[in-house]
N, C-alpha and C positions, 0 to 999 in steps of 0.2 A: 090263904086258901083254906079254906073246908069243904064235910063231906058229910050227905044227907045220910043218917041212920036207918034202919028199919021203923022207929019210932016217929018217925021226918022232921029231928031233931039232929043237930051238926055237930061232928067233930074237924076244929080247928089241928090243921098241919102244924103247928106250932106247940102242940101238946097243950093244947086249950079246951078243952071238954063240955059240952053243954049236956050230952046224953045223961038220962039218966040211968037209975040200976037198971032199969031192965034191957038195958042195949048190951051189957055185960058180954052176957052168952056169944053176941055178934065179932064184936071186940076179941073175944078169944080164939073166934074161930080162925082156922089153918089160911085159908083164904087172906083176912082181915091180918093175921100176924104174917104174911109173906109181904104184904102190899106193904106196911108198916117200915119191916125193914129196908125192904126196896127204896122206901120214899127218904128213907135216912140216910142210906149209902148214897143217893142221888145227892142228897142236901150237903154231904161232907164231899163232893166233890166239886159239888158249884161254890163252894165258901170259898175257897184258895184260889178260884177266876176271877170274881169279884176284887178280894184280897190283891190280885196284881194287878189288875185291870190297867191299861197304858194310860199312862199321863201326857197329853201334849204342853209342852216346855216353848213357850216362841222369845227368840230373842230379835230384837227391833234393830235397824241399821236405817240411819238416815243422811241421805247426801244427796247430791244435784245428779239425775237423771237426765235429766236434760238442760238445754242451754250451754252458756259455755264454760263451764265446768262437769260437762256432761260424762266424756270420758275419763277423768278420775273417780266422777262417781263411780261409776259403771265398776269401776279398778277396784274400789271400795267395797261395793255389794259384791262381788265374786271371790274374795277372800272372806268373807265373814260366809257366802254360802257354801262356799269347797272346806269352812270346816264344818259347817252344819251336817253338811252331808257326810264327812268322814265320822262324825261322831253317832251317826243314827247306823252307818254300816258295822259300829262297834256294840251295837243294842246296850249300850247303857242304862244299867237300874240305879234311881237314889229313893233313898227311905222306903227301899225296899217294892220298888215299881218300876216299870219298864216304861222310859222313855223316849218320846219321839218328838226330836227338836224340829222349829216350825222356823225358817226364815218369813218376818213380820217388815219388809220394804215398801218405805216411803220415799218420795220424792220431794226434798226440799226448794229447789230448784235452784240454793245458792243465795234465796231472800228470806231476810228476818220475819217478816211477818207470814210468810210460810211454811217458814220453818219455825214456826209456834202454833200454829194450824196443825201441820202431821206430826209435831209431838203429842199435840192433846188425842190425836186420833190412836197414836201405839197405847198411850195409857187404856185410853177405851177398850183397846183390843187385846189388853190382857197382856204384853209383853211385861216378862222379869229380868232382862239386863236389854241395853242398848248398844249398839256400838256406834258413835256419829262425835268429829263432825268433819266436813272437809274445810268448810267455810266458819272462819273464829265469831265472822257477823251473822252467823245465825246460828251457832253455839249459844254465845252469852246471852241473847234472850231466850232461849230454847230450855237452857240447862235446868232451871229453875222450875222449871214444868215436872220432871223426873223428880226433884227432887222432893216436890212435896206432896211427890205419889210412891214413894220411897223406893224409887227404881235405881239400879246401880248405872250411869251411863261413864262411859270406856271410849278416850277418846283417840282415835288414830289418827289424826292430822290436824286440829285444829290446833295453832302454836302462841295466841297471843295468852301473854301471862295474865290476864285477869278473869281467865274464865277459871283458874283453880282457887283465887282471891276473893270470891265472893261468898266467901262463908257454909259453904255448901259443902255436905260431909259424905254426898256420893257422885261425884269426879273423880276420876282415874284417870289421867293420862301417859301414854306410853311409849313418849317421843317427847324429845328434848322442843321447850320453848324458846320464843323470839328472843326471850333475853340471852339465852346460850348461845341458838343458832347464829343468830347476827350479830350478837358478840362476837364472838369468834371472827366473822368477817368482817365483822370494824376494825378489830385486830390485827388480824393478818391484814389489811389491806394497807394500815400505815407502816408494821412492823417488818412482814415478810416482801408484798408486793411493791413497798418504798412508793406505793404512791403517794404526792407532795399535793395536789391539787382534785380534792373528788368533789362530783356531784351526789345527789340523790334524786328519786324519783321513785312515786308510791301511787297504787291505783285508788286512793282516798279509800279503801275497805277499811275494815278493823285488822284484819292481816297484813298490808301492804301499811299503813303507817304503824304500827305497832311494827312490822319489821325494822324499818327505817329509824323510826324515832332508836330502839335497841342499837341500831349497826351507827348511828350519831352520837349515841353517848361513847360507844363504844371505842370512835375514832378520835373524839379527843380525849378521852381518857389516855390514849396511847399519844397524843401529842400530835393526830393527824389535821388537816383543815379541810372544810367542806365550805367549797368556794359556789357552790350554788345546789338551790333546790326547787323541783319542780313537782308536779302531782297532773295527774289526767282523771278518768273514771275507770271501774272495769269494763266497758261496753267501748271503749274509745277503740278507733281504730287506725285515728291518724295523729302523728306527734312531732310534727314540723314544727311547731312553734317554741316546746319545750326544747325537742333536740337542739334546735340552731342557738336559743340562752346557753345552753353546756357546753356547744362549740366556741361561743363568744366567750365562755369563762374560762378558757383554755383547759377543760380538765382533761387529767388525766386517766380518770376513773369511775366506771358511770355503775352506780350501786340502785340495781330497781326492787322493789318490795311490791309482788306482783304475783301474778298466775304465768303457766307454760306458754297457753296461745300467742298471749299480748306481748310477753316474751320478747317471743322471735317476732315479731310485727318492727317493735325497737330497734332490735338489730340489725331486720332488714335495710329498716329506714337509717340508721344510723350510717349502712355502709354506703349506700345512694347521696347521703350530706357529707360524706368524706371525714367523719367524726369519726375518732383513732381512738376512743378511747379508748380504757380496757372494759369488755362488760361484764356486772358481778349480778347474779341473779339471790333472789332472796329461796326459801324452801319451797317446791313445789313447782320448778321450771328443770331440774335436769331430768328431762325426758324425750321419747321421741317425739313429744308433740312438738315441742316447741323447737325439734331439729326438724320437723315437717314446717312449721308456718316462718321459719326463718330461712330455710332454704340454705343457699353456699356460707351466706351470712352467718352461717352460725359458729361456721369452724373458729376454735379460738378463744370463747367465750365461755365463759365461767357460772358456777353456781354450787351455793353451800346446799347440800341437802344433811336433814337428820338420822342420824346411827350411820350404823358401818357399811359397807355395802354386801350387799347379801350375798353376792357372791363368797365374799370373804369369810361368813360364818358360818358354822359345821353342819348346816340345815341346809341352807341358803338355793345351792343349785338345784337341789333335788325338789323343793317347792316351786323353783319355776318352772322347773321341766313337766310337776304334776300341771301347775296352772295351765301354761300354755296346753297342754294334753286334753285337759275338761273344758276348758274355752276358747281355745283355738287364738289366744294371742299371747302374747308378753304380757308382764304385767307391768305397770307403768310407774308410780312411786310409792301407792302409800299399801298397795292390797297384802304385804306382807304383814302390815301393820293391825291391817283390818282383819286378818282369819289371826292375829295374835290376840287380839280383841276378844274375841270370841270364844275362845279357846281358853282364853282367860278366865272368862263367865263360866265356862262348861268345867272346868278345873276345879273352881269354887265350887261349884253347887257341888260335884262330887267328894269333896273336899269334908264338905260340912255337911253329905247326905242328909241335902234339903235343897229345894227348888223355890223356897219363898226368900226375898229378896229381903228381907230383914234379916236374915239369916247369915244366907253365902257373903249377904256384904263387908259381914264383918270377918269371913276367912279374907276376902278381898285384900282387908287392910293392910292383912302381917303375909300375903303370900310373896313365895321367893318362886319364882316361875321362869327355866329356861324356854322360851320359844323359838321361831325363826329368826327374828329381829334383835335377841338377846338374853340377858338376864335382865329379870325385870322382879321389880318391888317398889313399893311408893313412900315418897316422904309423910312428912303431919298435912301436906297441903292435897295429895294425891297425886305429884306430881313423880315423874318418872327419876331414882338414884341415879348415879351416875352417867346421864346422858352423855352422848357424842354428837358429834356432826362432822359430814364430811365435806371435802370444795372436791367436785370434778370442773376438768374442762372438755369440752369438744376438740376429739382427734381426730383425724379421718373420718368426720362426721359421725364419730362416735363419744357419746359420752366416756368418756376415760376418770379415775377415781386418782386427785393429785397427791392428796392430806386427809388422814383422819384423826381429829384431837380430841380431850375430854373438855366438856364446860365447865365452868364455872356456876355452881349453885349461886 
């Protein structure tokens, strides 16, 4: 900005001068040295607005919105936005600016090739941490996308173990994988439950046989026998065929590696074929979905989920009471997981007052972070120390919590 002299020659706001001597006289006048300082006092009080001017910070969350993984989506994005929102009601400043965190939601729908779609879309839109995935088959194509946009992505439910094996040095996960979870229930199931005779059965996903293949090493490692196995799709809605093989194979023990809905559809059908088995659900079935699609069918039936139950830790009830509060329902398995996720992000970047993701990733590395779901810190793979898993069964058509033990790295 400048300003025309008497000579109609400019002097620049920036103490830049083009007048020559004879504007002198103008310049010294009472007038000209009030404006002067005036226009200086103004300048020293806009530098410091500038100076903090808010930063928008958006953190990405990717899961199935819709279809039938729709409702854990949903589980997913309202823990990672209940703490978006707790965190902006704290007006947090990093590197010395005031920030305003953006929830940045995608909908993968649960498919690989779309959920390589709206990852390429969070990059575009400027997200610096992720939180995703539900689904381990559109993780492992997905992930690789983040990574060579060097975005830190934070995983709350995807469990098969090669999505932290692929070389990639920004994976976090913060929940025990397939090899733990369903270990453990290969385990227990020859060890504790003496079953003599199991089947299996997997929805052909990358979670659903990556379960199963886990809980088969796992059974005869312990000396069990697995006297048949079958597989359906996730879309299947009828499994006469398969169930009536398990009944002919006289099992004891029917172990699915699967989602909630399809679930209870099994059980259904299970109880309508007169199949006794016992039924053991992989992660991601003790909820009420799948005590809605299995109906009386469910009471009885089992399932390993990952960590402790929340109730049980020093947080636990008080996050659900907020959740249900802001969103008017329960919350279902994983959205503890998923505002842990986040939270996680937002720790860091405070951590290392900095909001570029080259930065906070590497507090990431070494952080020791109590959250809801636990203590939490990562191995050399990003994978979650000391993982758990729990087996509920169905009690008065209530999820009830039976055993909680540690994995096995």
């Amino acid at each position: 900005m400048s300003f025309r002299l008497a000579s109609g020659k400019y002097l620049s706001c920036c103490y830049t001068m083009t007048a020559g001597m004879d504007d002198l006289p103008l310049l010294e006048s009472p007038v000209m040295k009030t404006f002067v300082s005036l226009f200086a006092a103004s300048a020293l009080c806009i530098a410091p607005i500038f100076a903090s001017a808010q930063q928008t910070v958006r953190i990405g969350i990717s899961a199935p919105l819709t279809g039938l993984g729709a409702a854990n989506g949903k589980d997913l994005e309202n823990g990672v936005r209940l703490a978006v929102e707790e965190a902006n009601a704290q007006h947090i400043s990093i590197g010395g600016q005031p920030v305003q965190f953006e929830l940045a939601s995608v909908d993968d729908q649960g498919d690989p090739r779309i959920g390589v779609q709206v990852a390429q879309k969070l990059v575009d839109d400027g997200v610096v941490a992720v939180v995703g995935y539900y689904n381990s088959g559109v993780a492992l194509p997905s992930s690789p996308i983040f990574a060579r946009a060097g975005i830190p992505l934070i995983d709350p439910a995807a469990t098969n173990p090669a999505i932290t094996r692929q070389g990639l040095n920004n994976i976090f996960r913060i929940i025990a994988t397939d090899t733990q979870n369903s270990g453990n229930a290969g385990t227990y199931a020859v060890k504790v439950t003496k079953a003599k005779r199991i089947a299996v059965m997997d929805d052909r996903t990358a979670f659903g046989q990556g379960a199963v293949e886990e809980f088969k090493k796992a059974v005869q490692a312990a000396g069990g026998q697995v006297v048949s196995e079958e597989y359906t799709n996730d879309k299947a809605v009828e499994f006469n065929a398969q169930l009536t093989n398990i009944k002919a194979a006289n099992a004891d023990l029917l172990y699915f590696g699967g989602l909630d809905g399809q679930a209870g559809l099994i059980v259904k059908r299970m109880k309508q074929l007169g199949l006794h088995a016992q039924f053991v659900g992989s992660g991601g079935i003790a909820d009420s979905v799948f005590i809605s699609s299995a109906g009386s069918a469910a009471e009885g039936a089992m399932a390993w989920e990952y960590g402790r139950p929340v109730d049980s830790l020093p947080e636990g009830r008080a996050f659900a009471t907020k959740f249900k509060k802001r969103f008017g329902a329960d919350t279902l398995t994983y959205a503890p997981f998923a505002y842990d996720c986040a939270w996680l992000s937002i720790t860091a970047m405070k951590q290392s007052n900095s909001v570029k993701p080259a930065e906070f990733m590497q507090t990431l590395r070494t952080m020791q972070y109590s959250g809801i779901t636990g203590h939490i810190s990562f191995d050399r793979y990003g994978d979650l120390n000391n993982p758990t898993s729990t087996l509920y069964q169905v009690k008065s058509m209530k999820w009830q919590p039976v055993t909680t033990i540690g994995a096995e790295k």
